[in-house]
N, C-alpha and C positions, 0 to 999 in steps of 0.2 A: 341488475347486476348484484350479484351476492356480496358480503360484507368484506369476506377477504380478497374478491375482486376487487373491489372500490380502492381498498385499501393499497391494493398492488399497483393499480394503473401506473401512474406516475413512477414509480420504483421502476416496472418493468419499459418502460420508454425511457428513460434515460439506459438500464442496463440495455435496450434493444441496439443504442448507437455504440455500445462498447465492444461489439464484435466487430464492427468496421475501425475504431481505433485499434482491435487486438488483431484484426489483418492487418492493419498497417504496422505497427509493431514485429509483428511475423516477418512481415520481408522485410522489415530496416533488421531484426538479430539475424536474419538470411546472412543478408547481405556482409554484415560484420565478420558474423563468424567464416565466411569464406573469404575475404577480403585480410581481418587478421590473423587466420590461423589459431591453435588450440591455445598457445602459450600465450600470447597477444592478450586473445578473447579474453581466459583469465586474469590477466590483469586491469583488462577494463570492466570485466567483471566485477572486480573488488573495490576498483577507484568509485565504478556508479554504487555500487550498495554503500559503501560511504558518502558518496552524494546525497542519494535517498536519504541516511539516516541524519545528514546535515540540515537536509528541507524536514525532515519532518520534527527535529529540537527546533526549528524555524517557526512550524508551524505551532507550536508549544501548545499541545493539546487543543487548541481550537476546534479543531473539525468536531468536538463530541463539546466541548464546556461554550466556544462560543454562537453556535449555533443554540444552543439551550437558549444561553440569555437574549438571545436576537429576537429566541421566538416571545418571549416574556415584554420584550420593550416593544414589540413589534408596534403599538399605537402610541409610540410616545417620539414622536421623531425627533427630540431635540436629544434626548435618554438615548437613541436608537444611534445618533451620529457622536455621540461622545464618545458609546461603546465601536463604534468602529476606530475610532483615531488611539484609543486606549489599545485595541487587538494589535492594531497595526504598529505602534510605537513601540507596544512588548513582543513583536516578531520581529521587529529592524535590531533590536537590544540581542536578543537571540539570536538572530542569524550573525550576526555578527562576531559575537561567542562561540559559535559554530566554526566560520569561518579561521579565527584564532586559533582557538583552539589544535585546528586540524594541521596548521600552518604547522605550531610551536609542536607538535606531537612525531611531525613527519620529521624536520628539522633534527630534533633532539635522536630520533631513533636510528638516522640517517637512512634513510628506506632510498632505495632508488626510484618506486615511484611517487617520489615527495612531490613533484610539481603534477601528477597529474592529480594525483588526491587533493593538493589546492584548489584545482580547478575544477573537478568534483564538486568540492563544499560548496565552493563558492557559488559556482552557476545552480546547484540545488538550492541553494538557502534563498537566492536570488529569484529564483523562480518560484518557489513557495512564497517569500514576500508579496510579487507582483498580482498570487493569485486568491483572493479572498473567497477561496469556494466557501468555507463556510456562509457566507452572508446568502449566496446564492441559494445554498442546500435550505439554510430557514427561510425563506422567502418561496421557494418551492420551483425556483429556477432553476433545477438539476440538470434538464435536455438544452437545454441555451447553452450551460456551460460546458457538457459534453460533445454538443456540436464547436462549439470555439476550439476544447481542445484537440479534437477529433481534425477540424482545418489547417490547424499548427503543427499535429503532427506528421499530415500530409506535406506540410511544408519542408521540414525537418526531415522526410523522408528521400523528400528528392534534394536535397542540400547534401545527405550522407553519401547519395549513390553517385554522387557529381561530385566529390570533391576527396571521400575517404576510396581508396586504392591499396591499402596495404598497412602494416604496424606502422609505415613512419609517420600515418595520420592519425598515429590512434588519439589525441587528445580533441582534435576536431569529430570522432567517434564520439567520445564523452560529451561532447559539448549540444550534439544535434541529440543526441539519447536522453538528456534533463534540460534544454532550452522552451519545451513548447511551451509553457505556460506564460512566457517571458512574451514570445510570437503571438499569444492569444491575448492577451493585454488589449490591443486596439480594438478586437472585436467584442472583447465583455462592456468595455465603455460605454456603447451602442446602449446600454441598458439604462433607461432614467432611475432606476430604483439606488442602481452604483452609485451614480454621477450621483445624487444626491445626498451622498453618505461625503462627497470629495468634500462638502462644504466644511469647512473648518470650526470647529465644536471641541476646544483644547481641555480634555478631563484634566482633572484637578490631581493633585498627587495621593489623595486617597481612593482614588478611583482609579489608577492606576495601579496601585498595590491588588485593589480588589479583583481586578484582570487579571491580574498575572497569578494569581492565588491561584483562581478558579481554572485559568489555562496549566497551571500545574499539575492541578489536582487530578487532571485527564492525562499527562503529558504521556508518561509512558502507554495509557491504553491505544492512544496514535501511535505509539513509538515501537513498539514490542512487536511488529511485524516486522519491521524491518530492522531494526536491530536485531532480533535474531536471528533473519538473514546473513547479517552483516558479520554476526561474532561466528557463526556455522560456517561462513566462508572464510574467514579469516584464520579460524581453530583449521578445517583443513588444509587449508595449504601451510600451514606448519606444521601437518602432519605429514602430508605427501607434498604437491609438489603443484604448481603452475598449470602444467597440464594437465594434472588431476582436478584441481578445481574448476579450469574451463571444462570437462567433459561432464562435470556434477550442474555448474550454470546454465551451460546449454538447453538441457535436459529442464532444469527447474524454469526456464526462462518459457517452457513451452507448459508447464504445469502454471505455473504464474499468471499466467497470461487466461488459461482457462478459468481460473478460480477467479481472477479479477472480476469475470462476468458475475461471480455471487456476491463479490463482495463490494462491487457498484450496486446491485438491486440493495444489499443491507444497506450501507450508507446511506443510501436515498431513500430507504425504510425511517431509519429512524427519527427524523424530524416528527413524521406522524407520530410515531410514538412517542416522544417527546410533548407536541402538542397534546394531545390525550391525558399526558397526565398535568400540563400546566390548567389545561379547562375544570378539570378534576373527573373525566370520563374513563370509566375502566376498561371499556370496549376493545380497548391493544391489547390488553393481556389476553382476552378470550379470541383475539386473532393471531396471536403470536403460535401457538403450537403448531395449527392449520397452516401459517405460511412457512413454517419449517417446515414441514412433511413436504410441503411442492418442494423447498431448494434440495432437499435431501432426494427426492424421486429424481429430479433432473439433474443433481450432481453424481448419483450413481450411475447414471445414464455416460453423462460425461466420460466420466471415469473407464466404464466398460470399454467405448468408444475407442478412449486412447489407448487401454490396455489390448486391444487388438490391431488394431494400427500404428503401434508405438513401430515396427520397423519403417513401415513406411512415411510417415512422421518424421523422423529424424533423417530420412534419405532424401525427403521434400524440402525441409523447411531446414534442417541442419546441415546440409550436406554431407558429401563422401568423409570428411575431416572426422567425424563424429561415430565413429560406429558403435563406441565403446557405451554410449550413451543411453542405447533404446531399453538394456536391463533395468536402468536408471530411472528412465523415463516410466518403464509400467511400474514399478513401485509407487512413483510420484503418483499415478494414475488410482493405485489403491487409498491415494492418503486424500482423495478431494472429498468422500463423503465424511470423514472424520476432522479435515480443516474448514468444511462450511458448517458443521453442525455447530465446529466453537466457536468459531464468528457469529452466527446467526444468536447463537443461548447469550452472548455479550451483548451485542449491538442493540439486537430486538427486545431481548429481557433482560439482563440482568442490567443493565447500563439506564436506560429510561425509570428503572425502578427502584434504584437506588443503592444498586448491590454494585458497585464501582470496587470499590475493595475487596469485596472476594473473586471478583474479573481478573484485577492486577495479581493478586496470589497466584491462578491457575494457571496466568501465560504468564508468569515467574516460573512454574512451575515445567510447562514448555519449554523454556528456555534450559532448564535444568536438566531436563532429560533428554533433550537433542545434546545438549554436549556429552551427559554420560554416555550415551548409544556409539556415539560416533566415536569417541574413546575407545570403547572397550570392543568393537567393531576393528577399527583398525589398527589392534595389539593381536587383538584374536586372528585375524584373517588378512596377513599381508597382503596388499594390489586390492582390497574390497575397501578405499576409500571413498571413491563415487559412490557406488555402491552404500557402503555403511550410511553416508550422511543420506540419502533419500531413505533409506530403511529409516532415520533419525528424525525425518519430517513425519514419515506416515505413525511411524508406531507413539512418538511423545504426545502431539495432537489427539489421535485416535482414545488414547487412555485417558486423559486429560478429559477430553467431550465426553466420555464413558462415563466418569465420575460425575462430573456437572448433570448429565442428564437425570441420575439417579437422584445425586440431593435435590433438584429442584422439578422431580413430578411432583411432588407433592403440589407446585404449585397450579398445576393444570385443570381448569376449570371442568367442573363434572359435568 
């Protein structure tokens, strides 16, 4: 097996189980989106992307700072269970901030969906608590914990289609859509490597400071996906209107879901590359370019794929409610080879090697230009809000990796 075989196995087996998670996901937004209609969806639309962004201040940059240090203490088991109770005390601190926060914000603004957005935080932050992928990810039990969650959210899926019936369920909506990890709890247990982190090993309060540094220092590079989700949806519908933003969600929920397949293989990429540079082996970098050019070949693929069957796409998996969508949708479809390339130049390179700061800069950077786009999109072009904001994914992304690509061939091994 060649080198960037070796290297992929394990990436591509856990990403191999994330198309039966992203079917099941499929028919649970099926099911929503015809169940609550365009206005409805919208607003559970917004409530979850604030969920999301509540689990992932929860998760407080762990999935990239505490997976590093796991792999580092990985032979020191007494060092290995302190650093667990240290992640987990400064997530319960955070999620709970989280949760506050969300409360006093909705409250003060007097939103009308102030109780579902509670309910949001809460069951996100909850459920990132409950889920310590990072420990799994350094340990290299990626497909365990994609099978656990892949069981929960089968569960979750038939709980939705039995119980939600229409907007007047929509918060039991919100609850089966960020519950699974909560479901998957009894099954990661099963694992003795957990179970033996449970053992009680109380870090000291300078070690605790040094946690929460370290999960800082990453937080936004976990966070900046979905918080710019979150503010992109939020910016439109105060631009347009409810149903405008369900017709832009729908549509993204189906580009989402495809790209999630890359950006499971990166995630489960980088621990190796991690490793590599804690042994002091260079060998990632000289496989880092080779395993972008495969995600980039089959996320153009992708892409092509949906940009041809974006009508029937949205007639299958969206229903009739959604027609508005499919224009929507094949934009989204041009923006997958220019959103994995930036994912991939962070995850794979720039993040394992120490370019964390100029990472945070570029997807500041993104952020910056999906709100310009989508501004000046729907000043320019009344009724082109859906519209503008997927133009706002593809084109800020796309320029963004444009740039990244150019400063850093220099680093690509001759």
């Amino acid at each position: 097996m060649s080198g960037v075989g070796a290297l992929a196995t394990r990436p591509a087996l856990f990403a191999a189980v994330e198309p039966l998670s992203l079917a099941v996901g499929f028919v649970l937004q099926a099911w929503l989106m015809r169940a609550l209609g365009p206005a409805a969806y919208g607003a559970y639309a917004l409530a979850c992307a604030l969920g999301v962004v509540a689990a992932t201040l929860t998760d407080f940059g762990f999935n990239f700072s505490g997976v590093t240090r796991a792999i580092e203490l990985a032979h020191d088991d007494g060092a290995s269970r302190r650093h667990f109770c240290a992640v987990q005390m400064v997530k319960l601190l955070a999620g709970a901030v989280a949760v506050v926060f969300a409360a006093a914000w909705s409250w003060l603004a007097g939103t009308e969906q102030a109780a579902m957005i509670v309910l949001a935080t809460a069951v996100g932050a909850a459920s990132v608590w409950c889920l310590p992928s990072w420990f799994f990810f350094s340990r290299h039990k990626m497909v365990m914990l994609a099978c656990s969650l892949l069981a929960a959210r089968v569960l979750c899926l038939i709980a939705a289609v039995v119980i939600v019936g229409g907007p007047a369920q929509l918060s039991w909506a919100i609850f089966f859509t960020l519950c699974a990890p909560i479901i998957a709890l009894p099954i990661m247990l099963t694992d003795a490597q957990l179970r033996a982190q449970l053992v009680p090993r109380r870090p000291d309060r300078s070690e605790l400071v040094v946690t929460a540094s370290s999960g800082l220092s990453t937080l936004w590079l976990s966070a900046q996906t979905v918080v710019s989700g979150a503010v992109l949806q939020s910016l439109l519908f105060d631009l347009t209107s409810s149903a405008t933003l369900g017709v832009f969600a729908a549509a993204d929920r189906v580009r989402a879901g495809v790209q999630g397949l890359f950006a499971a293989f990166g995630a489960a990429a980088f621990p190796r590359f991690v490793q590599f540079r804690v042994e002091g082996d260079s060998v990632g970098d000289r496989r880092t370019w080779p395993l972008l050019r495969l995600q980039l070949a089959l996320a153009a693929a992708a892409g092509l794929v949906m940009f041809v069957l974006a009508p029937d796409i949205v007639r299958i998996v969206l229903g009739p409610q959604f027609p508005e969508s499919t224009p929507v949708l094949r934009v989204l479809a041009l923006a997958l080879v220019g959103t994995t390339l930036f994912a991939g130049l962070g995850v794979q390179l720039m993040l394992p090697s120490g370019m964390g700061r100029q990472y945070t800069i570029a997807t500041l950077a993104v952020l910056g230009l999906q709100c310009f786009v989508l501004m000046v999109v729907t000043s320019l072009v009344p009724g082109a809000g859906a519209l503008g904001a997927a133009w706002a994914v593809a084109l800020s992304e796309g320029a963004v990796a444009l740039f990244l690509i150019v400063r850093l061939s220099h680093r690509r091994p001759s």
